[in-house]
C-alpha positions in Angstrom: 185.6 95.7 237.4 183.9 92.5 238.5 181.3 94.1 240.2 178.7 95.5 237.0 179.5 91.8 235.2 178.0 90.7 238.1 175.0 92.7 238.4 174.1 92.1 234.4 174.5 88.9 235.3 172.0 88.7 238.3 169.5 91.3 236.0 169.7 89.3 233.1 168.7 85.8 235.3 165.9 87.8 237.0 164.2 88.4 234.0 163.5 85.3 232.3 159.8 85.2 232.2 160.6 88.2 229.5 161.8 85.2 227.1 158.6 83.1 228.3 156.2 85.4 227.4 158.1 86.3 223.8 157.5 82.5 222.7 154.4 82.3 224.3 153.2 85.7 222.4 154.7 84.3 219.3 152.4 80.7 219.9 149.5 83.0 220.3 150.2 84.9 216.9 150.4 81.9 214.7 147.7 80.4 216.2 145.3 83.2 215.5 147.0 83.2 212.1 145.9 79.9 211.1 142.4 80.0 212.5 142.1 83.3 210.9 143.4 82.0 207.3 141.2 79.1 207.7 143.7 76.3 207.1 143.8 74.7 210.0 145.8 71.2 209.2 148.6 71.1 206.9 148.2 70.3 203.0 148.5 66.8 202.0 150.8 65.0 199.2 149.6 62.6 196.6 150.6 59.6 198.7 148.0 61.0 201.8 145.2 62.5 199.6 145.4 60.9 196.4 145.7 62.6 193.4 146.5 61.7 189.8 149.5 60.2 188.0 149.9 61.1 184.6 152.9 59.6 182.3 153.8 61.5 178.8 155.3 60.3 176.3 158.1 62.6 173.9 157.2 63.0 170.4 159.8 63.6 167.7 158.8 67.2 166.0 158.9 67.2 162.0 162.2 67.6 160.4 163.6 67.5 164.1 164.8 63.4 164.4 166.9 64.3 167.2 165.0 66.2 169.2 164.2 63.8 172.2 167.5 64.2 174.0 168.4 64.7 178.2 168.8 69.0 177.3 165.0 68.7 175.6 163.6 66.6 178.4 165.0 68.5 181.6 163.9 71.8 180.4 160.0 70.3 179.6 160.3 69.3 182.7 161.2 72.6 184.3 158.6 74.7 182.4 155.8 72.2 183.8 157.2 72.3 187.3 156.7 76.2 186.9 153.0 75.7 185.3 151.7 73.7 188.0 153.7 75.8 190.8 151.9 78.9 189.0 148.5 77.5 189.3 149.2 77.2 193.7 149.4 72.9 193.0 151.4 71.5 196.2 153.8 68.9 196.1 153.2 68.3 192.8 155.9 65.6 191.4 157.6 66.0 187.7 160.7 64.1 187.1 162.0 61.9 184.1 161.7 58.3 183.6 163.7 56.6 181.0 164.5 58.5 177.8 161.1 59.5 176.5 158.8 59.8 179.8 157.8 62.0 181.9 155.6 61.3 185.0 153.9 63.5 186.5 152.2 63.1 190.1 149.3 65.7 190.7 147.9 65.2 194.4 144.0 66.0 194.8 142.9 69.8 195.0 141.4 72.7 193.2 143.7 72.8 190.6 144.7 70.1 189.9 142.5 69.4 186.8 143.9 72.2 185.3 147.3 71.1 186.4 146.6 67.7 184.5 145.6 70.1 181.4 148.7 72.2 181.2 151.5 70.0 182.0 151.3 67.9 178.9 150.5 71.1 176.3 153.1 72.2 174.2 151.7 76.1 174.6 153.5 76.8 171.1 152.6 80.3 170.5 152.8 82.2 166.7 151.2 85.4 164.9 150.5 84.6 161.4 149.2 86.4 158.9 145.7 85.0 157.7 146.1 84.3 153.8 141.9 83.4 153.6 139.2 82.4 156.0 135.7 81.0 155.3 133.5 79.2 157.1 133.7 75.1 157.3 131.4 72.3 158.1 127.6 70.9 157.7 126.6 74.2 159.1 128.5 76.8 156.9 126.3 79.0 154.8 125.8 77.3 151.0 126.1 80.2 149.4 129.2 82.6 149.3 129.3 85.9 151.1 131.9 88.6 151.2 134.4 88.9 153.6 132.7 90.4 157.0 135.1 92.3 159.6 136.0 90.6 162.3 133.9 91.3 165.5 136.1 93.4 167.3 139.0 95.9 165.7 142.4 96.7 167.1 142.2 99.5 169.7 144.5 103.0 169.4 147.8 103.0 171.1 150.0 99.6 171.7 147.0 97.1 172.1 145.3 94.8 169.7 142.0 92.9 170.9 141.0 89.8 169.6 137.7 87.5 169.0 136.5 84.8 167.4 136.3 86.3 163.6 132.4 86.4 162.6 133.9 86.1 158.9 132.1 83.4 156.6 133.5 83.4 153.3 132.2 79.8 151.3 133.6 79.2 148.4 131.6 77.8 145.4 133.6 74.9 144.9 137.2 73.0 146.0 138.7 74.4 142.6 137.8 77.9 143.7 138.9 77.3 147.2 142.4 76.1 145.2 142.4 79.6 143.3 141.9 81.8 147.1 145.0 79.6 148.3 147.2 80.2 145.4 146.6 84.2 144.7 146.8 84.3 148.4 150.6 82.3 148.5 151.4 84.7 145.6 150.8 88.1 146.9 152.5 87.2 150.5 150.9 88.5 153.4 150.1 91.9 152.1 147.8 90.9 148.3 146.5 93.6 146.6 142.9 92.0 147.0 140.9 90.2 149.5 141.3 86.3 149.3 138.1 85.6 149.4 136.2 84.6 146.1 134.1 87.4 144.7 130.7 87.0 143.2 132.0 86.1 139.8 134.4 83.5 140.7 133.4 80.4 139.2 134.3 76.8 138.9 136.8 76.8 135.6 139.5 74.5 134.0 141.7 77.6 134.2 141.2 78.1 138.3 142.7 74.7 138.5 146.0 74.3 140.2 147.9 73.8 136.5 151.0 72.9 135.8 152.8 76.4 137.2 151.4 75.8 140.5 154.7 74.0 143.1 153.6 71.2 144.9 153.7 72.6 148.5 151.2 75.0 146.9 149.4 72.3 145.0 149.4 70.4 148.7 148.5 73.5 150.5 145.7 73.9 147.9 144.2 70.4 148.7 144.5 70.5 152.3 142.3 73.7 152.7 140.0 72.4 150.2 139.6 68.8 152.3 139.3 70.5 156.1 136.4 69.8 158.0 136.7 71.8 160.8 133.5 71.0 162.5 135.1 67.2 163.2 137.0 67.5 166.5 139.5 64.7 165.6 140.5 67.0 162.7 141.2 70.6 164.5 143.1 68.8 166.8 145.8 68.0 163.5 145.2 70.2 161.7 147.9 72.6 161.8 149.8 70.9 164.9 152.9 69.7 162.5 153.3 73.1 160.8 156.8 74.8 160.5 156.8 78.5 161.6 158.5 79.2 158.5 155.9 78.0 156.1 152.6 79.0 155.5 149.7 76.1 156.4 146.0 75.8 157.7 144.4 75.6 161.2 141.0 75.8 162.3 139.6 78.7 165.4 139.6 76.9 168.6 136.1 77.7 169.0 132.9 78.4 166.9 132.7 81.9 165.4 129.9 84.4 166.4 127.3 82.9 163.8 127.8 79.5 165.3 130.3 77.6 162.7 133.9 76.8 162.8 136.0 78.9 160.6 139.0 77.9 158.7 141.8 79.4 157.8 145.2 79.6 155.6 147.8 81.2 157.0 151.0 82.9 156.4 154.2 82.1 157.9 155.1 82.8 161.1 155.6 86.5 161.9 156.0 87.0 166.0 156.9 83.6 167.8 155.4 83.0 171.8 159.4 83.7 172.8 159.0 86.9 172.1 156.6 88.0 175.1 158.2 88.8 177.8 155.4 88.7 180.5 151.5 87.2 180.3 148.5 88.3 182.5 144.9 87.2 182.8 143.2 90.4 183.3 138.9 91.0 183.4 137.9 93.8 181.4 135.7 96.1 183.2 135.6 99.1 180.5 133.8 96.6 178.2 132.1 93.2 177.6 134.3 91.4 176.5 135.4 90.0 180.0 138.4 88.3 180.8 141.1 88.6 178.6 144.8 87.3 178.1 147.5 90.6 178.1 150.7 90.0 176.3 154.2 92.4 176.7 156.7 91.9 174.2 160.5 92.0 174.1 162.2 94.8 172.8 162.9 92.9 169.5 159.3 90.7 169.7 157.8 94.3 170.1 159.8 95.5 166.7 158.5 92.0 165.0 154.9 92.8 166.2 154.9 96.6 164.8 156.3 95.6 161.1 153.8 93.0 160.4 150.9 94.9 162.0 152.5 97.9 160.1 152.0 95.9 156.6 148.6 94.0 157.7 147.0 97.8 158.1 147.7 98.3 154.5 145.5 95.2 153.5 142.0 94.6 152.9 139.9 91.9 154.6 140.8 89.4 155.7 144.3 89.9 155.1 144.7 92.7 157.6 144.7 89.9 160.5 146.7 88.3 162.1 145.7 85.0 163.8 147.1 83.9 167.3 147.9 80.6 167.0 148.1 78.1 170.3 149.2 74.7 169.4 148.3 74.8 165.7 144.5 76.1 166.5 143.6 80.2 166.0 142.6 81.5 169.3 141.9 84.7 167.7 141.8 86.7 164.7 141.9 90.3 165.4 142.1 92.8 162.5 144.7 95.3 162.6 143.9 99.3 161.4 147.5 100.5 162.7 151.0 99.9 163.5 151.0 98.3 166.9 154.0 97.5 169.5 154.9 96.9 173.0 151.6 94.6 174.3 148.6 93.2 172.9 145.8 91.5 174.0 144.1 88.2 173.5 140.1 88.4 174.5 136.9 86.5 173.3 134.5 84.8 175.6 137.2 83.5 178.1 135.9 82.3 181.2 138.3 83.7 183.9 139.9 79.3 184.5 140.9 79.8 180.5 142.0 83.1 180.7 144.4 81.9 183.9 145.3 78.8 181.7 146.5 80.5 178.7 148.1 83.5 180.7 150.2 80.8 182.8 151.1 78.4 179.8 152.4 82.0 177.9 153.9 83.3 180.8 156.3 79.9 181.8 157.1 79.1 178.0 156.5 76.8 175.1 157.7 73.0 175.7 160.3 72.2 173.3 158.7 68.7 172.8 155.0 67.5 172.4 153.7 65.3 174.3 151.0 62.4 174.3 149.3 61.1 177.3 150.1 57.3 177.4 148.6 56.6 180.5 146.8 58.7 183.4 146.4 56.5 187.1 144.0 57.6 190.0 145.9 57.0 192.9 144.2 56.3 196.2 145.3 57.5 199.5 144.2 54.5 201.1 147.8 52.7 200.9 149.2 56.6 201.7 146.7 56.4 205.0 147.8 53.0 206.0 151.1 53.7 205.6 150.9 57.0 208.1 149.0 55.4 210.5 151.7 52.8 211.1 153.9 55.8 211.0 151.9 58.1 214.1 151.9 54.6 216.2 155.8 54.2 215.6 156.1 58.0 216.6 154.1 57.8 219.3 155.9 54.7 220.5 159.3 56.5 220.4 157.6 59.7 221.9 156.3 57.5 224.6 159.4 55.6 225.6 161.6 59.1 225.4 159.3 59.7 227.6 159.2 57.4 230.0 163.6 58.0 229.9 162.8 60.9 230.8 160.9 60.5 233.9 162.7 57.5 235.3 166.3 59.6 234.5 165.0 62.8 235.2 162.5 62.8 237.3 161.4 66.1 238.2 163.4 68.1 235.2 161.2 65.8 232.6 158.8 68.0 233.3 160.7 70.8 231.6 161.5 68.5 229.0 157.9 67.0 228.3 156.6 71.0 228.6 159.7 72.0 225.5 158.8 69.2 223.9 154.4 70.0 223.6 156.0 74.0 222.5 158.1 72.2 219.8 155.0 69.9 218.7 152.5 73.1 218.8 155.1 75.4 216.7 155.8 72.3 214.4 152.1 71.9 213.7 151.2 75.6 213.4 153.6 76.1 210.6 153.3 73.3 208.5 149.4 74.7 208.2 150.4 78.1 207.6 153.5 77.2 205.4 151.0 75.1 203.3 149.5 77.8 201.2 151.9 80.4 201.3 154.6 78.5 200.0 152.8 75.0 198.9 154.3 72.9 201.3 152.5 69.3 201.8 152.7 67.0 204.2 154.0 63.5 202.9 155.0 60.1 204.3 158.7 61.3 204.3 157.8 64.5 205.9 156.5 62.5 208.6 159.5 60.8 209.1 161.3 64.1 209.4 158.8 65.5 212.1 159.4 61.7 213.9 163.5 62.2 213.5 163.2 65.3 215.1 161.6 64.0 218.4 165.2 62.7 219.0 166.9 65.9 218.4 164.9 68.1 220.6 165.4 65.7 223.1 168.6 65.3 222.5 169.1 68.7 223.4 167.6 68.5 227.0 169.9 65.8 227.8 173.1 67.8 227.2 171.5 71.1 229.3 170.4 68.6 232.0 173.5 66.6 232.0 175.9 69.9 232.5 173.5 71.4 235.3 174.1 67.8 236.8 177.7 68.1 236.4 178.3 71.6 237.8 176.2 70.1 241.2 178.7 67.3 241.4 181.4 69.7 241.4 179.7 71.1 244.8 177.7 74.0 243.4 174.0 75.3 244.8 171.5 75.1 241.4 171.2 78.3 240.4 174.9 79.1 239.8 175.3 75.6 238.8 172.5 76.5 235.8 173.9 79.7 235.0 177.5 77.6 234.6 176.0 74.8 232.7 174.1 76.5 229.9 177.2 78.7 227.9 179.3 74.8 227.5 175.8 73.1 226.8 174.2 76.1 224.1 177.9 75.7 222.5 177.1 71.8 222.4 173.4 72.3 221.2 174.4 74.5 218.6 177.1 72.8 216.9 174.9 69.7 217.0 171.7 71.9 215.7 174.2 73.3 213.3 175.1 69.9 211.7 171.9 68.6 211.1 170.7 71.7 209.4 173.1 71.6 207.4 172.8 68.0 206.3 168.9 68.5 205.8 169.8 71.5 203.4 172.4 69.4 201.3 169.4 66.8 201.0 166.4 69.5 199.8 169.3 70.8 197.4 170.7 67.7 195.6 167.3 65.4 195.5 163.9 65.8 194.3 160.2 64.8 194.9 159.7 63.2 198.4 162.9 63.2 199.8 163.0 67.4 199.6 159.5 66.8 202.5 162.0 65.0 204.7 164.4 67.3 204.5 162.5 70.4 204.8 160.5 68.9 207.9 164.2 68.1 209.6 165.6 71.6 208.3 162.0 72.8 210.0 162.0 71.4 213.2 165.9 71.5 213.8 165.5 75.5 213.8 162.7 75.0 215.8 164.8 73.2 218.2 167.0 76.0 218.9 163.9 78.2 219.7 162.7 76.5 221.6 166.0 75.5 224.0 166.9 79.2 223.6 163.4 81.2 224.6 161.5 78.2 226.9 163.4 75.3 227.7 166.5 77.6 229.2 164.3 80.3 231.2 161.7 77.7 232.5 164.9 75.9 234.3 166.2 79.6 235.2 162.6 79.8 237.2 162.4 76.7 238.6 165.9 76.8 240.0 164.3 79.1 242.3 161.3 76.6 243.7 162.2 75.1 246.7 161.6 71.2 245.2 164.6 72.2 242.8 166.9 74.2 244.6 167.0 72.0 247.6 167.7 69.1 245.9 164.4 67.2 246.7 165.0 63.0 245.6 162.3 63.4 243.1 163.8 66.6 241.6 166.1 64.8 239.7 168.7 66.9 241.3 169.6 65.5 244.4 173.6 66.4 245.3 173.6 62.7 247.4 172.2 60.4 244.2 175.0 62.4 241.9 177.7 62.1 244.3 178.5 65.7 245.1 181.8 66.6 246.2 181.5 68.9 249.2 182.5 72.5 248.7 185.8 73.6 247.8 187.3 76.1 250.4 190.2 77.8 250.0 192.7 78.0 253.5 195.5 80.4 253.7 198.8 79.3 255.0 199.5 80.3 258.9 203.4 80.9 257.5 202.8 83.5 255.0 202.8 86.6 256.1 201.2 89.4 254.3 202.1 92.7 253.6 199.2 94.5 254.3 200.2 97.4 252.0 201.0 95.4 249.2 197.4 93.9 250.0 
């Protein structure tokens, strides 16, 4: 029965360099990966290469005195996590601070002007019905035109497309503007009549608002009649306050085709932005309208969207649109022809950044609280670069006098050691470069620390192989027995002590945020490296050297002489001279 235990045992010793050449294939292969891949040094945090710190402030929302509250804050501060992380922004840093603030830390990189865009817009998303449109400004036509169609229809099947409306519909005067507003609140979303003034609407005591006209009508009326949209400071108010419930105006995010902003009155909310269930920026190659923004719906959004394209179908212009509305600003006004459900689609000279923007802000969710910028802070990384260089001398330091342990203890076996600990260092490297853009992993001051920690760990783990190899020699064994002994007691000691502080670096990336997850995720790293690296190099280098004559002899510089550890000699085994044995029992 002994005999095959002992012949796996002496095949699976002979064949150690199998185990070499695994990590040393494995070296090779992430190497060529991070050449190949082109990022050759690990991503940076906001501390190391600077970046921008942004603080926002909470705003109460109308009719909503309460609404600044821990639930409120946490989940804006959620959806932005999840806006930047869309975007491929590393170590990006949101987190609370007091009641009211949220700062957010963007580190320099492509996207992080975008980033510094998105986190702080609400991305409230509505379909409202447009009541009337005309143009507004200095540069709108002086005299009034019928209603034009807008520039691009809805497509057959589930889709609508959209564009900035090429409608300009002046009115003759305020009072007559009053008049459009308050047929237009009077027949709903679905008038028997367009809402813009015909040719023989004219200025009249009776097109006043009179006495029979309510005074959110009366308002409504005065609010159209007063909006410039042409001044910037005004589109960006106009319409931002509005209930979804009630009708009001907005201005087009943009100029329309002919050049002038347009303005609108529209209906109450129809379709709400939590009612699309997934958001896409997609570039049209079947036309020009180029990239566009490509919307699924719920199952009940989808329902919404199909009864009120069902009744804008049945209206004349321009009351058979619909305007998509992004923060109280119409990002398009498509017309509708047809029932539509299921998806739609948002196009009109988006440059493929805006397309990605407004996609990713959809896709990830309104904020339930607006926000103001009340302070945005470049941050340097020359304090960040300071600070690390202090932290590579301190590391190099420790490295250097683990080292020099080593060799004084050791002697000869911190070779081994100072060989596992350059495979550990190489590994470590490789994969913080490669781990950078695939997951967004940066390297920050605390992450440093980790990969410094971790020097003592690794060795840590040489010590205990070496010191049990030392131990089986005292007890009178050759080397390579006395190595095959040693390593089951010390990989039960490594991996307990591996296990440990794995498990306390996962505890820390799970119950703290920011910084202090790059320490723990650096530790967590390079403890699992540790156990490669004992397992697949450190243990089958010792297996081969245990064959070299320098080792196996016991040479004084090997670190292994039997005489420095005070070997015992050989235990022998005598049989007693008064025992006889039955040889047929033997």
């Amino acid at each position: 029965m002994a005999a095959p235990k002992k012949g796996r045992s002496a095949s699976a010793q002979s064949r150690p360099g199998r185990s070499l050449a695994l990590i040393l294939i494995a070296i090779a292969a992430l190497t060529g990966g991070m050449f190949a891949s082109g990022h050759t040094t690990p991503r940076l945090g906001i501390d190391l290469a600077g970046g921008t710190s942004i603080t926002l402030t909470a705003k109460n929302e109308p009719g909503q005195p309460n609404a600044i509250n821990k639930t409120n804050m946490d989940t804006a501060v959620d959806i932005m996590n999840r806006r930047v992380n869309g975007l491929g922004v590393s170590e990006a840093e949101v987190q609370t601070q007091g009641s009211d603030n949220i700062i957010v830390n963007i580190p320099k990189g492509t996207n992080s002007e975008q980033a510094r865009k998105q986190v702080g817009t609400t991305a409230k998303l509505y379909f409202r019905p447009v009541l009337a449109t005309e143009a507004s400004g200095p540069e709108a036509p002086a005299t009034p035109t019928p209603s034009a169609s807008s520039s691009s229809s809805a497509k057959s099947g589930d889709k609508a497309t959209s564009s900035s409306s090429s409608s300009a519909t002046p009115s003759a005067s305020a009072t007559t503007q009053g008049r459009v507003v308050s047929d237009a609140l009077k027949a709903g979303s679905s008038p028997s009549a367009s809402g813009t003034p015909s040719s023989s609407a004219s200025p009249s005591a009776s097109a006043s608002p009179s006495a029979s006209v309510d005074p959110a009508t009366a308002k409504l009326q005065a609010a159209y009649a007063a909006l410039d949209c042409s001044d910037k400071a005004v589109r960006a108010k106009a319409g931002a306050d509005a209930k979804p419930t009630e009708p009001t105006v907005a201005c087009g995010q943009d100029k329309n085709s002919s050049g002038v902003w347009q303005k609108y009155v529209l209906g109450p909310a129809e379709v709400a932005g939590t009612d699309i269930k997934k958001a896409g920026a997609v570039f049209d190659t079947q036309s020009a309208a180029g990239w566009k923004v490509t919307m699924d719906f719920t199952s009940g959004g989808s329902k919404k969207f199909a009864a009120i394209t069902g009744k804008l179908a049945q209206n004349q212009q321009p009351q058979n649109q619909f305007a998509i509305v992004l923060d109280g600003q119409v990002v398009s006004d498509p017309s509708v022809a047809q029932s539509l459900s299921g998806s739609a689609e948002i196009s009109g000279s988006f440059t493929q950044t805006e397309a990605q923007d407004l996609a990713n802000m959809l896709k990830y969710g309104a904020l339930p609280l607006s926000f103001k910028e009340s302070s945005v802070t470049t941050v340097t990384a020359a304090l960040g670069g300071e600070q690390l260089h202090a932290g590579l001398i301190a590391g190099a330091i420790g490295l250097a006098l683990v080292v020099l342990y080593l060799v004084i203890y050791y002697r000869g076996l911190s070779a081994i050691a100072i060989a596992s600990l350059g495979v550990s260092a190489i590994l470590t490297y490789v994969l913080m470069a490669l781990l950078g853009p695939a997951i967004g992993f940066a390297l920050n001051l605390p992450a440093v620390c980790g990969a410094i920690v971790a020097i003592g760990i690794t060795a840590d783990s040489f010590i205990v192989f070496f010191e049990r190899i030392r131990d089986e020699i005292r007890e009178g064994r050759t080397l390579r027995p006395a190595v095959e002994r040693a390593w089951p007691r010390a990989r039960r000691t490594i991996l307990v002590s591996d296990f440990v502080s794995f498990l306390a670096a996962a505890v820390l990336f799970i119950v703290t945020v920011g910084k202090v997850q790059g320490f723990a995720f650096t530790l967590g790293l390079t403890t699992v490296l540790d156990v490669v690296v004992v397992f697949f190099f450190t243990k089958p280098l010792m297996t081969l050297l245990a064959r070299r004559k320098f080792f196996a002899e016991g040479h004084r510089w090997s670190g292994l002489d039997p005489k420095r550890l005070g070997a015992k000699p050989p235990l022998r085994r005598t049989r007693r001279a008064s025992a006889p044995v039955d040889t047929k029992e033997a």
